[in-house]
C-alpha positions as CSV (number, residue, x, y, z in Angstrom):
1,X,133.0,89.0,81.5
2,X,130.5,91.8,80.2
3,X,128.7,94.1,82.7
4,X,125.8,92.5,83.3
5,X,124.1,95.5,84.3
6,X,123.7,99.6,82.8
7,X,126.1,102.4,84.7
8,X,123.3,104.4,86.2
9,X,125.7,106.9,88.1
10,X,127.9,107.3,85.1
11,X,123.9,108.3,83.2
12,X,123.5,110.5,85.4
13,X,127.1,112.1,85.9
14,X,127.2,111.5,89.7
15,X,129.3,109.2,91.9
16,X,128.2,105.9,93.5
17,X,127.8,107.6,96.7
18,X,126.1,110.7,95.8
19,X,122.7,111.7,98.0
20,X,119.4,111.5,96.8
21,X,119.5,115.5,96.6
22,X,122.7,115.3,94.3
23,X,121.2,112.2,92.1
24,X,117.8,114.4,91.7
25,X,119.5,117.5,90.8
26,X,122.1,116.0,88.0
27,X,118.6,114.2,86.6
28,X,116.8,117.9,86.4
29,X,119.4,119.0,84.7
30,X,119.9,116.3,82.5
31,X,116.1,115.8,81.9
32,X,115.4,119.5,81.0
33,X,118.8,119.5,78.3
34,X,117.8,116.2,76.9
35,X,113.7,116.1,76.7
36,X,112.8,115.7,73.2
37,X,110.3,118.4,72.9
38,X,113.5,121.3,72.7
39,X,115.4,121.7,69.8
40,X,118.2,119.8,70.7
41,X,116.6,117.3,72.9
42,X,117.8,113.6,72.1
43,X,114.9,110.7,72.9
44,X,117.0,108.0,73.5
45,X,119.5,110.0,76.0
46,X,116.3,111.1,77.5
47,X,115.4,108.0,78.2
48,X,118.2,106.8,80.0
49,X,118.2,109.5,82.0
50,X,114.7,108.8,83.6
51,X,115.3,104.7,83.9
52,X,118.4,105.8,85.6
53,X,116.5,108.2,87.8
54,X,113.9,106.0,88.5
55,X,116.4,103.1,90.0
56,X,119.1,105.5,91.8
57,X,116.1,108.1,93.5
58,X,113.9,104.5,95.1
59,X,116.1,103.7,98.4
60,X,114.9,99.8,97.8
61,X,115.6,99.6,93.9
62,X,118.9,101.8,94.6
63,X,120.2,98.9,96.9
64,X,119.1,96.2,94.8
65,X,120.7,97.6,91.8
66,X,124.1,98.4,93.9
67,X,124.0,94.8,95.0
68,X,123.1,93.1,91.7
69,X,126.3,95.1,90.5
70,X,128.3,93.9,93.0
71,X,127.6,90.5,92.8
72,X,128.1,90.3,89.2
73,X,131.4,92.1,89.4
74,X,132.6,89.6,92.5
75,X,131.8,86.8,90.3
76,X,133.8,88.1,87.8
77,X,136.7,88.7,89.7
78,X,136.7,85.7,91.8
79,X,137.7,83.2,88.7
80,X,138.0,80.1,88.0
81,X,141.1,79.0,89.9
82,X,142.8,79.1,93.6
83,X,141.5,76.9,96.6
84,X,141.6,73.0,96.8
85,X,138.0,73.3,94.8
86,X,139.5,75.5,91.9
87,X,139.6,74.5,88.4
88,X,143.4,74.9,87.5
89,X,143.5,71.3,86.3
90,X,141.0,72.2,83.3
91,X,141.6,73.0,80.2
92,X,139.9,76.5,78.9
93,X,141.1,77.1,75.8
94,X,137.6,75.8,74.5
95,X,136.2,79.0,76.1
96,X,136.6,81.0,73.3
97,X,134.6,78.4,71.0
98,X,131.8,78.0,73.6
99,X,133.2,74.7,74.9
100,X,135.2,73.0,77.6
101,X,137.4,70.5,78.0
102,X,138.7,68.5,81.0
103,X,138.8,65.4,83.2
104,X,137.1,63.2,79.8
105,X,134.1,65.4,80.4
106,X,133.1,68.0,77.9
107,X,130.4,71.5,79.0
108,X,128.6,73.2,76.4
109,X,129.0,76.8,77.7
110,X,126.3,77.8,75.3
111,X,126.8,82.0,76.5
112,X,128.1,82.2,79.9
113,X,125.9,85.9,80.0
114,X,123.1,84.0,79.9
115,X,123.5,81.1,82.0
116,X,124.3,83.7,84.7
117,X,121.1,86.2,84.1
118,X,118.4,83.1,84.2
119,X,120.4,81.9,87.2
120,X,120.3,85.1,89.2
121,X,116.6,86.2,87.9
122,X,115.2,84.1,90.5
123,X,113.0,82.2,88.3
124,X,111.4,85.5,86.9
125,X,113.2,85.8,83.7
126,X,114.0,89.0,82.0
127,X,110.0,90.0,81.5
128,X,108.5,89.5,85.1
129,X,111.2,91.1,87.0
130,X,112.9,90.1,90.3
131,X,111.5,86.6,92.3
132,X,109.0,86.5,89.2
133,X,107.0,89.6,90.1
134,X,104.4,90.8,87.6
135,X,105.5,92.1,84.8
136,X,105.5,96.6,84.7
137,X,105.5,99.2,82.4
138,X,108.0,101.8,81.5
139,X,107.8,104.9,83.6
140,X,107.9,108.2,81.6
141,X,108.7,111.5,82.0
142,X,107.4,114.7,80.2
143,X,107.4,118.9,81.4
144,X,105.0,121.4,81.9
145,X,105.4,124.7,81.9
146,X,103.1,127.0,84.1
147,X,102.8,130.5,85.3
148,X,103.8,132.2,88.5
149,X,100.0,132.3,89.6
150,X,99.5,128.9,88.4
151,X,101.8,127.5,90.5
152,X,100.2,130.0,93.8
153,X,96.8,129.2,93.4
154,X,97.3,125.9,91.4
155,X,95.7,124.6,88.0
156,X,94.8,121.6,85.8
157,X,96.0,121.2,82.7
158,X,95.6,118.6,79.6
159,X,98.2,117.3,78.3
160,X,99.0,114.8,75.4
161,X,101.2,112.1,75.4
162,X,102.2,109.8,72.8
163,X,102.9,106.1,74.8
164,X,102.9,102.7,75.0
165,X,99.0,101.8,76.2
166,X,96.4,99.1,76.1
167,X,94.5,98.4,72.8
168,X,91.1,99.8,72.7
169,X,90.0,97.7,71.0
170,X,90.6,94.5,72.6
171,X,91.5,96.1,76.1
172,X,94.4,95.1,76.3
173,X,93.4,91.2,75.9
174,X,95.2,90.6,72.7
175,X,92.3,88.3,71.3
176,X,89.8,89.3,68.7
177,X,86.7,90.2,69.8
178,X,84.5,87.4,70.3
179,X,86.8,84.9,69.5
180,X,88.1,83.9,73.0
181,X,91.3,82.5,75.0
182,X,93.0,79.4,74.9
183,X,95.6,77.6,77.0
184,X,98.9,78.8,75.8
185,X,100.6,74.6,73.7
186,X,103.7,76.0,74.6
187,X,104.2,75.7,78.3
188,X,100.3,73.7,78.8
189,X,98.9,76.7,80.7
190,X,101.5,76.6,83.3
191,X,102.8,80.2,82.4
192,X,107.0,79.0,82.5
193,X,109.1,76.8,81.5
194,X,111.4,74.8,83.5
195,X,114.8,74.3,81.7
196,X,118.2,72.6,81.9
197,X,121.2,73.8,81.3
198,X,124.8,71.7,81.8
199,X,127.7,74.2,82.7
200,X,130.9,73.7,84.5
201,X,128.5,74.4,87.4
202,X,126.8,71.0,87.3
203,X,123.1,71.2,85.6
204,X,121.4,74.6,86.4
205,X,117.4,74.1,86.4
206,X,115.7,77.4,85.9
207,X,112.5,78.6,85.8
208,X,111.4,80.8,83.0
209,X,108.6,83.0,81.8
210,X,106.5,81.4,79.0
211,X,107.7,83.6,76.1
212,X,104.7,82.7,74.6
213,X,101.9,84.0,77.2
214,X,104.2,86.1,78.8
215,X,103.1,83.7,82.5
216,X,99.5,84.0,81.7
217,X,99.1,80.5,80.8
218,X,96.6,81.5,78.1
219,X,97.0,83.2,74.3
220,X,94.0,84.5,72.0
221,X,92.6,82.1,70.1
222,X,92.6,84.9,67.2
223,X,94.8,88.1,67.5
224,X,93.7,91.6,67.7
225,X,93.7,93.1,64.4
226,X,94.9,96.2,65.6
227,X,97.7,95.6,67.9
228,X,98.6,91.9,66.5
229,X,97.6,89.9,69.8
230,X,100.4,92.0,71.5
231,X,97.4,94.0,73.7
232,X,99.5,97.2,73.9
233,X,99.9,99.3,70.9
234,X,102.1,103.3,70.9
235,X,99.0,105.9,70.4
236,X,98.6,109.3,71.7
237,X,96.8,109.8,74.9
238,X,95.1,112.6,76.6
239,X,95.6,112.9,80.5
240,X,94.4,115.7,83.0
241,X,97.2,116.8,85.2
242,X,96.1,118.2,88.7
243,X,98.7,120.8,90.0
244,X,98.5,121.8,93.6
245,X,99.3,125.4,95.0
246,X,102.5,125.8,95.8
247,X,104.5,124.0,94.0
248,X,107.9,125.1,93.1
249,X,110.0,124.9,90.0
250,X,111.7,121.4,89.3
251,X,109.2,119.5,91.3
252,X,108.1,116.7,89.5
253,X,104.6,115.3,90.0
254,X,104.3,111.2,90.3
255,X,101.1,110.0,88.8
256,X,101.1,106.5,89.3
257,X,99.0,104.0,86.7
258,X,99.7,106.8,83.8
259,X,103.0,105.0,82.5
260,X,103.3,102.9,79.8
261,X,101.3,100.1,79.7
262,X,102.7,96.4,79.6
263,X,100.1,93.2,78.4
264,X,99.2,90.8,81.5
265,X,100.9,93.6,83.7
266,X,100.3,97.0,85.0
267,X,100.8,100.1,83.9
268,X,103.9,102.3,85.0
269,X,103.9,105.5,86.3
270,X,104.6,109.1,84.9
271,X,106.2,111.7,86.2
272,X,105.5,115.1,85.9
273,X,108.8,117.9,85.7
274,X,107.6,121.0,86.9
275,X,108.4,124.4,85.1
276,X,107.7,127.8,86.9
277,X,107.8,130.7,84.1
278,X,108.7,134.1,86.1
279,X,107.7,137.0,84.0
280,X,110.6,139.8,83.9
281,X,108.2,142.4,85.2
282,X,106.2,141.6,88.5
283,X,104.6,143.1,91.0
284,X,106.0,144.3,94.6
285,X,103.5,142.0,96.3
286,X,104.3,139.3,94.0
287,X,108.2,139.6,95.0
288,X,107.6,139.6,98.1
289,X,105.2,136.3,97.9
290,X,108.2,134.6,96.3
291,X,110.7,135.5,99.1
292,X,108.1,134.4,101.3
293,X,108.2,130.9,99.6
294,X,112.2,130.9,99.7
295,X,112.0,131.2,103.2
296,X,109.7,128.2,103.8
297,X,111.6,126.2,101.1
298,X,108.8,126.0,98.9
């Protein structure tokens, strides 16, 4: 069976068992060779990189993640046969052809990856997240650079990011303006869509996200011209950063809401990498001020 899930560790270049100081520095590291602004930055790595942190730094999503893995690789490994309730008696050549054979009976495996994610998504499917929470946006990373006094006395800066956010001109709703919302045909404004599926398992009912409404129940009655009734659109946005005094090189600054945006969902967060330019030539005092702040671990 496939992996059912990404190698976040093997992103990030640490072991399963590495602390959250270890996991934190590997993603600096990572993040600051990788961010797409430098030369040889790489977009896509750099995005892995920040999913990855965002799962493996959260103690909760950490141990969801290291459990979801484990269960998927248990399953795989536990087979189809031994025990009086095995299935050596069944015929699986069919496998390959998405069939089975055995007893008189015949399955239609359909793809066994994905009779096992709507099973274990808890009814959420793949859009709303575990247990059917609401839906979220991307979190995002980006870098600022600031000053040795800008970082002592603190600053704000601007700073603008090109993202996934709501429409203006519909806010987000999808619909044209003035035209209104309608319950969604496709699942009768019930959001999802219960479903049957016959395995070797028995029948597997699962309940699925309306891929139609996305679980509102509702869809424009006209689209948005200018993000196609999808609500969200990529544009550049302009977002004030408040930076405390204080703060160190490599901190990274969480700014929850300012993520990308997701429709009938909220927004995820961005985070904020922290860059402390030293000039080559300071000041006694200011040396001193910066052993001063090694000291406290600032």
């Amino acid at each position: 069976m496939q992996a059912m899930s990404k190698d976040y560790y093997n992103v990030l270049g640490v072991d399963k068992g590495a602390s959250k100081d270890e996991i934190k520095k590997a993603f600096y590291k990572l993040a600051h060779k990788y961010h797409p602004d430098k030369k040889e930055g790489d977009e896509a790595k750099f995005k892995q990189i920040n999913e990855a942190y965002q799962v493996l730094s959260d103690d909760a999503k950490r141990s969801k993640y290291d459990q979801f893995g484990s269960g998927f690789e248990n399953m795989g490994q536990g087979g189809f046969r031994g025990g009086s309730g095995g299935f050596e008696g069944f015929d699986f050549s069919g496998f390959q052809n998405g069939g089975f054979q055995g007893a008189g009976a015949e399955f239609d495996f359909g793809n066994l990856n994905d009779i096992f994610s709507d099973f274990f998504s808890a009814g959420g499917g793949p859009a709303s997240g575990w247990g059917g929470k609401q839906r979220r946006g991307r979190d995002i990373s980006t870098e600022i650079q600031i000053t040795f006094t800008e970082s002592i006395l603190g600053t704000t800066r601007k700073i603008l990011i090109t993202k996934t956010s709501s429409c203006l001109t519909c806010h987000g709703s999808g619909a044209k303006i003035g035209s209104g919302i309608v319950t969604c045909k496709t699942c009768n404004g019930q959001g999802q869509i219960r479903e049957s599926k016959r395995t070797i398992f028995g029948n597997i009912a699962n309940t699925k996200i309306c891929e139609v409404c996305l679980g509102a129940g509702e869809v424009p009655k006209e689209i948005c011209e200018t993000c196609k009734g999808k609500g969200v659109l990529r544009r550049e946005e302009e977002v004030s950063v408040n930076i405390p005094s204080g703060i160190h090189s490599g901190q990274t600054l969480r700014m929850t809401g300012y993520g990308e945006a997701v429709k009938n969902g909220k927004n995820g967060d961005l985070n904020i990498i922290i860059n402390v330019k030293i000039p080559s030539k300071i000041s006694k005092r200011a040396r001193e001020i910066i052993e001063e702040l090694k000291k406290e671990g600032i």
